[in-house]
C-alpha positions in Angstrom: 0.0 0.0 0.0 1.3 3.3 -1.1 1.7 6.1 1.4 0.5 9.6 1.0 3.8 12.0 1.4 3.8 15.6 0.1 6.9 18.1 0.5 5.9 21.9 0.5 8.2 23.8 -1.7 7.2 27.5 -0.8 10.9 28.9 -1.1 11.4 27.1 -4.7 7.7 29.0 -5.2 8.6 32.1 -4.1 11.5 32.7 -6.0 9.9 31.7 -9.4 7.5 34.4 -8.5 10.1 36.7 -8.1 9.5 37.5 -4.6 13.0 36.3 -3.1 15.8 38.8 -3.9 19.5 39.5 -2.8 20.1 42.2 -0.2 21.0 44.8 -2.4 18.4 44.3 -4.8 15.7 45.7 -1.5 18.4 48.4 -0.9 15.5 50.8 -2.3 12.4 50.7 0.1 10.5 52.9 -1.7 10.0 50.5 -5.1 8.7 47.3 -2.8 6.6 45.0 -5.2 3.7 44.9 -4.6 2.1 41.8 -4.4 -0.8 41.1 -7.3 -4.2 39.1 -7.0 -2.5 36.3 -8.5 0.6 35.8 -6.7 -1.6 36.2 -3.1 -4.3 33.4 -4.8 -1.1 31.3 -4.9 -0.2 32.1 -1.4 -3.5 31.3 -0.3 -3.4 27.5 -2.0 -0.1 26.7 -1.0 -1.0 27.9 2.6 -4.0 25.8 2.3 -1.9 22.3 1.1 0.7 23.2 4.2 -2.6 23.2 6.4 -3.9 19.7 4.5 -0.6 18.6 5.6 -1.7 18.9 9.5 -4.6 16.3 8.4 -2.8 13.4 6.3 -1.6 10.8 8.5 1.2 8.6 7.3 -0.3 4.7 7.9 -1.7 1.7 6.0 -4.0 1.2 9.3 -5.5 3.6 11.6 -7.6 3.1 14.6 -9.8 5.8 16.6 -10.9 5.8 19.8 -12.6 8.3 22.6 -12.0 8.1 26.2 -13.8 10.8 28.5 -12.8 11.3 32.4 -13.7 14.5 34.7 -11.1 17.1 35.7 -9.4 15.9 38.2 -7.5 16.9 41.0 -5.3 13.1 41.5 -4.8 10.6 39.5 -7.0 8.3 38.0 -6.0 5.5 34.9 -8.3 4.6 31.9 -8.3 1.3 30.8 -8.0 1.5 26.7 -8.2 -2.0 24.8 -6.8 -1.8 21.3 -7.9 -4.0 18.4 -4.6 -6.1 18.5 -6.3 -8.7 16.3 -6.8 -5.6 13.8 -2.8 -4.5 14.1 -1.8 -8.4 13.6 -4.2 -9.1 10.4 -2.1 -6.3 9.0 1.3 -7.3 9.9 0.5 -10.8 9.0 1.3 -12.1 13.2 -0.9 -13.3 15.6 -2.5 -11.0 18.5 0.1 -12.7 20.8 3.1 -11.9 18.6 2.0 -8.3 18.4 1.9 -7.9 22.2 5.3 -9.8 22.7 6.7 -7.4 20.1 5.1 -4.2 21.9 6.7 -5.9 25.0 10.0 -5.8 23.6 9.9 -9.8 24.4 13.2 -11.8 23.4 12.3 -13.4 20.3 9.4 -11.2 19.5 9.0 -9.6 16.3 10.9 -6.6 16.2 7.8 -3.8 16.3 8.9 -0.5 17.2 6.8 2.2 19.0 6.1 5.6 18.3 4.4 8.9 18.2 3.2 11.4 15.3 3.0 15.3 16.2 -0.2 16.8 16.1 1.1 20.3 15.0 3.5 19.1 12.0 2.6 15.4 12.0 5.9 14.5 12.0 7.3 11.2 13.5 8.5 11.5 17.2 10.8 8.3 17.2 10.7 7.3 20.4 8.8 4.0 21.7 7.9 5.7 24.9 8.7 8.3 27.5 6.2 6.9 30.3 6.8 3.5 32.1 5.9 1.4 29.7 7.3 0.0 26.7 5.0 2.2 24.2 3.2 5.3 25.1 4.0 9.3 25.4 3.3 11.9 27.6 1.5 14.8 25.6 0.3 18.5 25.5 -2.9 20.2 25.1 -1.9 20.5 21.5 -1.4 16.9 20.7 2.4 17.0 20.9 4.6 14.7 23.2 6.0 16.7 25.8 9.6 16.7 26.3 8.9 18.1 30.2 6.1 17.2 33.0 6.0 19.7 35.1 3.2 23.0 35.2 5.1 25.2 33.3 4.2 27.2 30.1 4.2 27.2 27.0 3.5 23.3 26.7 2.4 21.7 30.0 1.8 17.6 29.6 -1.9 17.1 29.8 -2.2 13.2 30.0 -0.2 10.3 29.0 -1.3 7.0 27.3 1.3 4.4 29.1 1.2 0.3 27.8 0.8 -1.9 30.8 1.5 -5.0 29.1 -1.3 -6.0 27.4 -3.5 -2.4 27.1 -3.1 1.1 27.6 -3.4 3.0 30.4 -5.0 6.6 29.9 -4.8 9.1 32.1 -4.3 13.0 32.6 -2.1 14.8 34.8 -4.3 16.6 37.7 -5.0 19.9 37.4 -4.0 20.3 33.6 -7.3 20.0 32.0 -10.8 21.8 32.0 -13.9 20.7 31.4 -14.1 20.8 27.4 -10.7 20.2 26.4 -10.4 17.7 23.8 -7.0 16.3 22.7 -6.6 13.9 20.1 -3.3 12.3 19.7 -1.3 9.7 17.6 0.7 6.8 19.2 1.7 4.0 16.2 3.8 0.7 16.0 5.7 0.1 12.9 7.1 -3.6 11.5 9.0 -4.0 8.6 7.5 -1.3 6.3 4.2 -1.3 7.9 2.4 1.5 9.7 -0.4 1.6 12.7 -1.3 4.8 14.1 -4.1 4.7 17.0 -5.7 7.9 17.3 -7.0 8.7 20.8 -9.1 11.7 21.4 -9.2 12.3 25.2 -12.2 14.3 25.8 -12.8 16.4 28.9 -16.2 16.4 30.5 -17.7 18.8 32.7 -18.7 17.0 35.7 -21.4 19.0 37.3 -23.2 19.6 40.2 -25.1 16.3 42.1 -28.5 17.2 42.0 -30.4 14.3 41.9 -33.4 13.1 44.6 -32.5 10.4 47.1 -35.5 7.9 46.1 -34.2 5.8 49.4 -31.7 5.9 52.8 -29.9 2.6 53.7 -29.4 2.4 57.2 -26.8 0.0 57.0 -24.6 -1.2 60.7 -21.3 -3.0 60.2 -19.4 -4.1 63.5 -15.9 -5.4 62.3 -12.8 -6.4 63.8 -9.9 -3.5 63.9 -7.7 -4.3 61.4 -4.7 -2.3 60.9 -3.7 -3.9 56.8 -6.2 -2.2 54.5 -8.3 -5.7 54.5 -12.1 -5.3 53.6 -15.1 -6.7 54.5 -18.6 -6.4 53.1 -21.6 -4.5 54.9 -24.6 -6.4 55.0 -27.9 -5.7 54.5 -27.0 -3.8 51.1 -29.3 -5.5 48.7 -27.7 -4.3 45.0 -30.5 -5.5 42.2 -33.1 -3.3 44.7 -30.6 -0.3 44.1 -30.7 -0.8 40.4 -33.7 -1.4 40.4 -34.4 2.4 42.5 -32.3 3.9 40.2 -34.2 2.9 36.9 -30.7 1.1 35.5 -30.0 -2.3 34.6 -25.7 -2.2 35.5 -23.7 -0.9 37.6 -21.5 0.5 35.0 -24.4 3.2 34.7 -23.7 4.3 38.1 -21.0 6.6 39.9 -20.7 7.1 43.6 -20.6 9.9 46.1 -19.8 10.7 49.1 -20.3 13.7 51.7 -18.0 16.7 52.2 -18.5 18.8 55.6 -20.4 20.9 54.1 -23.1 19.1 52.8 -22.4 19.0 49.1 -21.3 15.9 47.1 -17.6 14.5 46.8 -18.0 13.0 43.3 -13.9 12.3 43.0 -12.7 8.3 44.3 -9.7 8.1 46.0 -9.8 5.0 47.3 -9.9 2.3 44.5 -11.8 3.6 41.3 -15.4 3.8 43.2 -14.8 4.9 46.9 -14.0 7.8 49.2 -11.9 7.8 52.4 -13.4 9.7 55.0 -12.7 11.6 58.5 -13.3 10.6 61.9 -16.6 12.3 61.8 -17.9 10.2 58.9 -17.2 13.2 56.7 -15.4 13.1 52.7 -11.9 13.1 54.0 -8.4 11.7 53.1 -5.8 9.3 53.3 -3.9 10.1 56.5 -3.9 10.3 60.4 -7.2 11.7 60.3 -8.7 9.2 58.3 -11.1 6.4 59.3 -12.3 4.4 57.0 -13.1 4.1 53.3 -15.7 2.8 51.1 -15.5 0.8 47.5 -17.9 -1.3 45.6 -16.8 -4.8 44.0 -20.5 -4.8 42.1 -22.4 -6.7 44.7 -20.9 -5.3 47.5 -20.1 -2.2 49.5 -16.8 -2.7 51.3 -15.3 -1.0 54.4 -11.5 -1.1 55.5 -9.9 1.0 57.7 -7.0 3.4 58.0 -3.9 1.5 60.1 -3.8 2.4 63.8 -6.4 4.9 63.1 -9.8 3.0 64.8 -9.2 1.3 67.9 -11.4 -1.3 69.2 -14.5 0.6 70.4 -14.5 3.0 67.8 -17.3 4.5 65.6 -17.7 6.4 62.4 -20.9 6.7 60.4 -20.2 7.0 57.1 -22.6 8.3 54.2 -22.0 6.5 50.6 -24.2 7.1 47.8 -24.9 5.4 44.4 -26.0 7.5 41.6 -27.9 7.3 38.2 -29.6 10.0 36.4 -31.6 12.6 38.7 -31.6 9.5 41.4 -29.4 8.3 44.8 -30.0 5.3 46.5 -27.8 6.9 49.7 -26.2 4.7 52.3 -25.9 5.7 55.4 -23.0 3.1 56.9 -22.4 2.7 61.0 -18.9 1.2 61.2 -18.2 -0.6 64.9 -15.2 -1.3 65.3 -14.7 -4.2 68.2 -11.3 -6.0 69.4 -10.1 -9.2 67.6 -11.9 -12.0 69.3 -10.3 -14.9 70.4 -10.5 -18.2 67.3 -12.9 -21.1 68.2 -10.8 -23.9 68.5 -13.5 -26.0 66.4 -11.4 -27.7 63.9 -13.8 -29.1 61.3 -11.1 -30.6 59.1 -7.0 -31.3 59.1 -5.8 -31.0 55.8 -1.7 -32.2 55.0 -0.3 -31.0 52.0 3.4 -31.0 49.8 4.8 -27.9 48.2 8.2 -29.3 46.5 9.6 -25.9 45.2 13.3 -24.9 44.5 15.4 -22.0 45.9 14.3 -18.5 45.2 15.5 -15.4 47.1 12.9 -13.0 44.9 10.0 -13.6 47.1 7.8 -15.2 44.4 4.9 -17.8 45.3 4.3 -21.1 44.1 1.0 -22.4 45.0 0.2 -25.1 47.0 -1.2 -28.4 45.3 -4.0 -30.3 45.9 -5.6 -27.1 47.9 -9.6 -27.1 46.8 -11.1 -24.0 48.2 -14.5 -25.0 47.1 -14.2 -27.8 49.7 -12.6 -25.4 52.4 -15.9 -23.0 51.9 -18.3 -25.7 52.2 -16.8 -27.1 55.7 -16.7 -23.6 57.1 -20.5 -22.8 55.7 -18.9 -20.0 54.4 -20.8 -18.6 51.0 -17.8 -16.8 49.8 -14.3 -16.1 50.6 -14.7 -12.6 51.9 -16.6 -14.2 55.2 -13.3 -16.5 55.9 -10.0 -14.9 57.6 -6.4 -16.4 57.9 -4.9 -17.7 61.3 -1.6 -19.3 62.5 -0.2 -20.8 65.7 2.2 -20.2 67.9 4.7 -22.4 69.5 2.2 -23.0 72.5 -0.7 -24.0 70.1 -2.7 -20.6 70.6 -4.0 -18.8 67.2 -2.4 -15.6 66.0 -4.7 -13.4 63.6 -2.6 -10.4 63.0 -0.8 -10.9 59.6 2.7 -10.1 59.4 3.0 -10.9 55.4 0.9 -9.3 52.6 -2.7 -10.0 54.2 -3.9 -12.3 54.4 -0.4 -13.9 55.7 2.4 -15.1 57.9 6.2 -15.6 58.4 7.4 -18.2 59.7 9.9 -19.1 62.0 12.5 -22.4 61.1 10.7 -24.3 63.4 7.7 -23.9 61.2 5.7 -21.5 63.6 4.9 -18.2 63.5 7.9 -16.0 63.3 8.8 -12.4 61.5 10.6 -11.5 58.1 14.5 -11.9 58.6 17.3 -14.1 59.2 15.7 -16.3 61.3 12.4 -16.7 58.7 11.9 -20.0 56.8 8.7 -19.3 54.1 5.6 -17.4 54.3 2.2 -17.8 53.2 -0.7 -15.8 51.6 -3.8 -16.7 50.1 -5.0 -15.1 47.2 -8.9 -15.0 47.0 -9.2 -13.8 43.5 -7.2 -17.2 41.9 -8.0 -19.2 45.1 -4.9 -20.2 46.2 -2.7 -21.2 49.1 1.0 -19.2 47.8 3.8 -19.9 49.5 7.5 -17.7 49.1 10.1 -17.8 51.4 13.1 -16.1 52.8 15.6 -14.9 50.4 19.0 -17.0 51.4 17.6 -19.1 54.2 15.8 -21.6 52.3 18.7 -23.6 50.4 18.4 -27.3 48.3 17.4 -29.5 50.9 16.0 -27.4 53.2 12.2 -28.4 55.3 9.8 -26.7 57.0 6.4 -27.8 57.8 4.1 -24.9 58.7 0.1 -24.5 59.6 -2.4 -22.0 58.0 -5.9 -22.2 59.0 -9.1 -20.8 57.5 -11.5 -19.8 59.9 -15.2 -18.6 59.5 -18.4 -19.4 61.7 -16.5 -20.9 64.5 -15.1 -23.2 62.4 -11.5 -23.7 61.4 -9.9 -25.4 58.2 -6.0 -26.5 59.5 -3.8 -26.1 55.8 -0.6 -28.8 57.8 1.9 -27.8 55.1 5.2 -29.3 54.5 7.3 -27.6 52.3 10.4 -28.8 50.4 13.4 -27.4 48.7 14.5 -29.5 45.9 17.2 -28.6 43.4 16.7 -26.5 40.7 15.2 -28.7 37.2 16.5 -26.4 34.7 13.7 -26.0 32.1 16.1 -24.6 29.1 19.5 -26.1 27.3 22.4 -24.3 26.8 22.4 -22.7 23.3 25.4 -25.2 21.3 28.5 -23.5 19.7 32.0 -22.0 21.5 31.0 -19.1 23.2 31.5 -15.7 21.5 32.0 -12.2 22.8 29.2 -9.6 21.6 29.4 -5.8 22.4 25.9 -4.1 21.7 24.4 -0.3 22.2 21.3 -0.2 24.5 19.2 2.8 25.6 17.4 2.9 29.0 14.9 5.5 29.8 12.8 6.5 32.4 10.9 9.3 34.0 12.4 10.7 37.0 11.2 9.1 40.3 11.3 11.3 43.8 11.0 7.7 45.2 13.2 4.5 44.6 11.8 3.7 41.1 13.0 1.4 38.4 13.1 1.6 34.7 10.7 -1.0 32.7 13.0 -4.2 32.6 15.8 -4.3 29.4 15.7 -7.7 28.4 19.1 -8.8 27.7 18.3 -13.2 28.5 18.6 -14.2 25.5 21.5 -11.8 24.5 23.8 -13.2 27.2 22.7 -16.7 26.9 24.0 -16.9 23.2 27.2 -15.7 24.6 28.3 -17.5 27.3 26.5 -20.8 26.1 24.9 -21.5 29.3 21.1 -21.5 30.6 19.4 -18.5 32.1 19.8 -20.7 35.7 23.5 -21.3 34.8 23.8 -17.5 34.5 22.0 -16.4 37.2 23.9 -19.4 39.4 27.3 -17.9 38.1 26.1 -14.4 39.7 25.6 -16.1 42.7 28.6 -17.7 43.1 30.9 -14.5 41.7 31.8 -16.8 38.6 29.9 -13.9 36.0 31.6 -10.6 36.8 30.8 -6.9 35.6 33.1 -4.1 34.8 32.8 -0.7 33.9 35.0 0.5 30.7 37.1 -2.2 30.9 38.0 -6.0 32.0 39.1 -5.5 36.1 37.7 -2.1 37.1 36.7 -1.7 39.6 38.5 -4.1 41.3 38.7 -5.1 45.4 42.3 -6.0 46.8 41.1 -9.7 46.2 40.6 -8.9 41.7 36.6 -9.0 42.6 34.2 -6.4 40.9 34.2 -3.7 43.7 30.1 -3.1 43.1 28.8 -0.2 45.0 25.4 -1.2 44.8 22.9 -4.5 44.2 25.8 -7.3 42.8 26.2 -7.1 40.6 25.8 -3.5 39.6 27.4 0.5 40.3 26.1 3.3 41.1 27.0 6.1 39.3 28.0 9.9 38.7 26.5 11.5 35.6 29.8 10.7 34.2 29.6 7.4 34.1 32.1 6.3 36.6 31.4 4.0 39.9 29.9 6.1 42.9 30.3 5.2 46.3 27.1 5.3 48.5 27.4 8.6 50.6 30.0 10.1 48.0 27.4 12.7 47.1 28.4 11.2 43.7 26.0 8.8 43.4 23.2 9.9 40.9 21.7 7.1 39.1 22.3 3.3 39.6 22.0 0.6 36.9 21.8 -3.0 37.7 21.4 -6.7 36.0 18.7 -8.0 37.7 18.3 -11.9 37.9 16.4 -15.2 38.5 16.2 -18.5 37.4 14.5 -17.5 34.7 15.1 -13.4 33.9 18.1 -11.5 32.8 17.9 -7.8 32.7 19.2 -4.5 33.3 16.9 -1.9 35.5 18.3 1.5 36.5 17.3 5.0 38.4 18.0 8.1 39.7 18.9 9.2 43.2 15.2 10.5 44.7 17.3 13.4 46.2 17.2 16.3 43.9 20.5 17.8 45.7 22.3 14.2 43.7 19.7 14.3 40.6 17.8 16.8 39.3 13.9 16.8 38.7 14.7 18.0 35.4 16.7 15.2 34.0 19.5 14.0 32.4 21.7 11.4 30.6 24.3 9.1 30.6 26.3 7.0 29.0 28.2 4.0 31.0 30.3 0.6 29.7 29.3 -2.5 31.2 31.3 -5.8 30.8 29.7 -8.8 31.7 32.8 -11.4 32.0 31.8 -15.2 31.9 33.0 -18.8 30.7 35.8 -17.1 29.3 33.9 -14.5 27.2 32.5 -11.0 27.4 29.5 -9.5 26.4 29.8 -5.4 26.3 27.1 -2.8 26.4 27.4 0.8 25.9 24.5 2.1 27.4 23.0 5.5 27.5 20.8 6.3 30.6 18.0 9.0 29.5 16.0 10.6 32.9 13.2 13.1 31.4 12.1 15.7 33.5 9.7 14.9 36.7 5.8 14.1 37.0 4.0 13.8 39.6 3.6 10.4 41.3 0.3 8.7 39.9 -1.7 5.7 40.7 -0.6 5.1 44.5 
């Protein structure tokens, strides 16, 4: 498919009209030509083909859509599917190739990111200046903005950022007005082929609530204090009624409000995408010390949680939480008791022994436990769904602990297999995840080696009832899943760009892939890589083979092993130096290879603004090297979003 492509020629015009002239020949002022009705005609087309220009978009496929959102005040992400299958019809892949490819996948097809101005329409070659792998920040005018901050002439107005398998739309608080429409162009190319998606990101006004309240829920919740954002459901809320109030048939019809001090309607979340935190008086408040509790909505039912260490046992907040439709609120009225944790009925219904064989892993990642059935744990507790059941432990002594000490709801434990506490002394812990329904279980980074035991006990408890999880876990060596590429290994040197925006907290770049790169190299299997860092066999340099060295010839890293920080100038930084202004690391696991890197969150060692650098790495192993030269680009700051 042919492209449309037009170059304006208005100074090869203008001087065949006779209108361009020396210096000397406009030495006489008082003779200017004066232009005829012709020559401003022609003025006026070629004016309107350089407009025409601002029109024609240069792609063999191209894909609209609309996303509207309020002004807001915080953050808030838009969820944007694109027609994948559409973009892999043309490009002759499959939908997964595509998103491997946008992924930057080893082995993907090589599909490149980009952007297309909406002033000049000229390509803006980069894949991406958010997090992600494709996706720009942009202005009001449609033009990716090279700075994120609130000043003129070209503040960023929102960002479309790839998460993987979708973008994420979103606009940066306080830059837009109700009525501002943008409409921007983010493409992928392969081979000679073109996709632009057009998004027009439309501003609406929001307005004021004034709808009736056809019915008030008086609603009473008395809960346990928890202190690790867990929540539970209120009862008594009976959703299809609401619907039915508010003269809808979904829930995606509806918003949700809640009540400010004085009196009017808080129509912005901020907590989750459909509830409000509020004050100690029951009031529209904020995350914080003063906070309480907050509301969401899971589309059945209204949850509470509460703010840590904020309601003690004994505590009480009424909170107001209303769904809207149309001119209609069904209001909700919510009394939140808060009452002490109570002691666990020792009424154990069921014993249940289960084997986790798992090998080493020192990045806290879960494997889940075999054999679990939660619909069988539900029915022996009488439970009707998981959000009635909580988590419990034991102690050395046989008593029940309830407070979690690992991502809730979840425990450490101790060698012995009992409760215990995240550090040296930690075995494995446990979590369950309610969404997939299953026991995970991670454990102690270093303390868990090939060969290693522990049997441990996680209990499901609802209506006096308790479900005993007797779980023995073992460590067994590693079964490397891959072979070793087959050849003599071969030294590579390659150029690699990192980028990132800049983080006033310890963020990391989007994960360079560089597996696949080093396994062709050194021969070996991502596990014999990543065992060679562990043992100090795979060493990395910076400009050249031995430096920085230790007394003993090892790589002297100054940060994670093995990787530096470093100055701007891309030389090793000691921690404290007040040298130190970006770090770049090769992160690891059985099964990942890649570099991450970022800048010091002190803007006395990094600046908000930004910055680059360029650094050699020399990854020495089984006898060969493999060299980057990378450049480090930081653009200038944003605002944290999505916390």
């Amino acid at each position: 498919m042919k492209k449309l492509s037009y170059i304006l020629s208005a100074l090869l015009l203008l001087a065949s009209m006779g209108m361009l002239s020396s210096c000397s020949d406009n030495e006489n002022f008082s003779n200017l030509h004066v232009l005829t009705q012709d020559e401003l005609d022609e003025m006026a087309r070629q004016q309107r083909i350089a407009d025409s220009l601002k029109t024609v978009i240069n792609a063999d496929l191209i894909l609209s859509y609309i996303v509207e959102d309020y002004p807001l005040t915080g953050w808030h992400n838009n969820e944007l599917k694109i027609e994948t299958d559409k973009i892999a019809a043309l490009f002759g892949l499959t939908e997964e190739q595509v998103i491997a490819g946008i992924n930057q996948e080893a082995g993907a097809p090589d599909i490149k990111g980009f952007a297309i101005q909406g002033s000049t329409h000229a390509d803006v070659g980069s894949a991406s200046n958010t997090n992600g792998t494709w996706g720009h920040w942009w202005d009001k005018e449609g033009n990716v903005c090279t700075s994120y901050n609130q000043e003129e002439p070209s503040p960023s107005a929102f960002y479309c950022e790839w998460d993987g398998t979708q973008f994420g739309v979103g606009q940066f608080p306080g830059h837009l007005e109700a009525g501002d429409t943008i409409t921007v162009l983010e493409g992928l190319k392969y081979q000679d082929l073109r996709v632009v998606c057009a998004i027009t990101f439309i501003c609406v006004e929001r307005g004021e609530v004034k709808a009736e309240i056809v019915k008030t829920n008086k609603l009473e919740l008395t809960t346990e204090q928890d202190n690790n954002y867990a929540t539970v459901p209120v009862p008594g809320f009976d959703a299809a009624e609401a619907l039915s109030l508010l003269g809808v048939s979904s829930w995606d019809e509806v918003a949700w409000v809640a009540i400010n001090a004085d009196g009017s309607y808080a129509q912005e979340s901020d907590a989750g995408a459909k509830g409000f935190w509020y004050d100690k008086l029951g009031f529209k408040g904020s995350w914080g010390d003063d906070a309480s509790v907050y509301t969401d909505f899971d589309g059945e039912n209204i949850l509470i949680g509460q703010m840590p260490n904020q309601m003690e046992p004994g505590s009480t907040v009424t909170v107001s939480y209303g769904a809207v439709a149309g001119s209609k609120i069904v209001m909700n009225e919510i009394t939140v008791n808060v009452i002490a944790k109570g002691d666990v009925n020792g009424n154990v219904v069921a014993t249940k022994e289960l084997t986790l064989n798992t090998s080493p892993n020192d990045a806290y990642a879960m494997a889940a436990v075999p054999d679990f059935d939660p619909s069988e744990t539900l029915s022996l507790l009488g439970a009707a769904s998981w959000a009635e059941v909580k988590w419990v432990t034991v102690d050395a002594e046989g008593n029940y602990i309830q407070d979690y000490n690992a991502d809730a709801p979840g425990f450490w434990y101790g060698k012995d297999g009992y409760i215990g506490s995240w550090g040296d002394d930690a075995s494995v812990f446990a979590h369950f995840d309610a969404a997939e329904q299953f026991i995970g279980i991670g454990q102690m980074p270093g303390q868990m080696p090939a060969g290693s035991s522990v049997t441990i006990r996680f209990g499901a408890t609802a209506n006096d009832k308790v479900v005993m999880f007797v779980i023995t876990v073992n460590i067994v060596a590693y079964q490397d899943p891959e072979t070793a590429p087959e050849g003599t290994p071969e030294s590579i040197e390659k150029e690699i760009t990192l980028s990132k925006v800049y983080d006033a907290d310890w963020g990391a770049t989007a994960p360079f892939d560089v597996k696949e790169d080093l396994r062709q190299a050194f021969k070996m299997t991502t596990y014999q890589i990543f065992s060679a860092i562990k043992s100090g066999d795979l060493k990395m340099w910076i400009d050249e083979k031995g430096m920085p060295a230790n007394e003993d010839g090892s790589p002297a890293y100054t940060g994670e092993a093995p990787g530096y920080w470093l100055s701007m100038e891309g030389k090793a930084a000691a921690w404290g130096s007040g040298s130190e202004n970006v770090y770049i690391f090769l992160g690891n696991s059985e099964t990942e290879l890649y570099f991450y890197a970022a800048n010091h969150p002190d803007p006395a060692l990094f600046p908000a603004t930004g910055g680059s650098m360029k650094v050699k790495y020399i990854i020495e192993c089984n006898g060969v090297t493999a060299t980057y030269n990378i450049t480090f680009n930081i653009t200038a700051a944003a605002a944290a979003r999505r916390k």
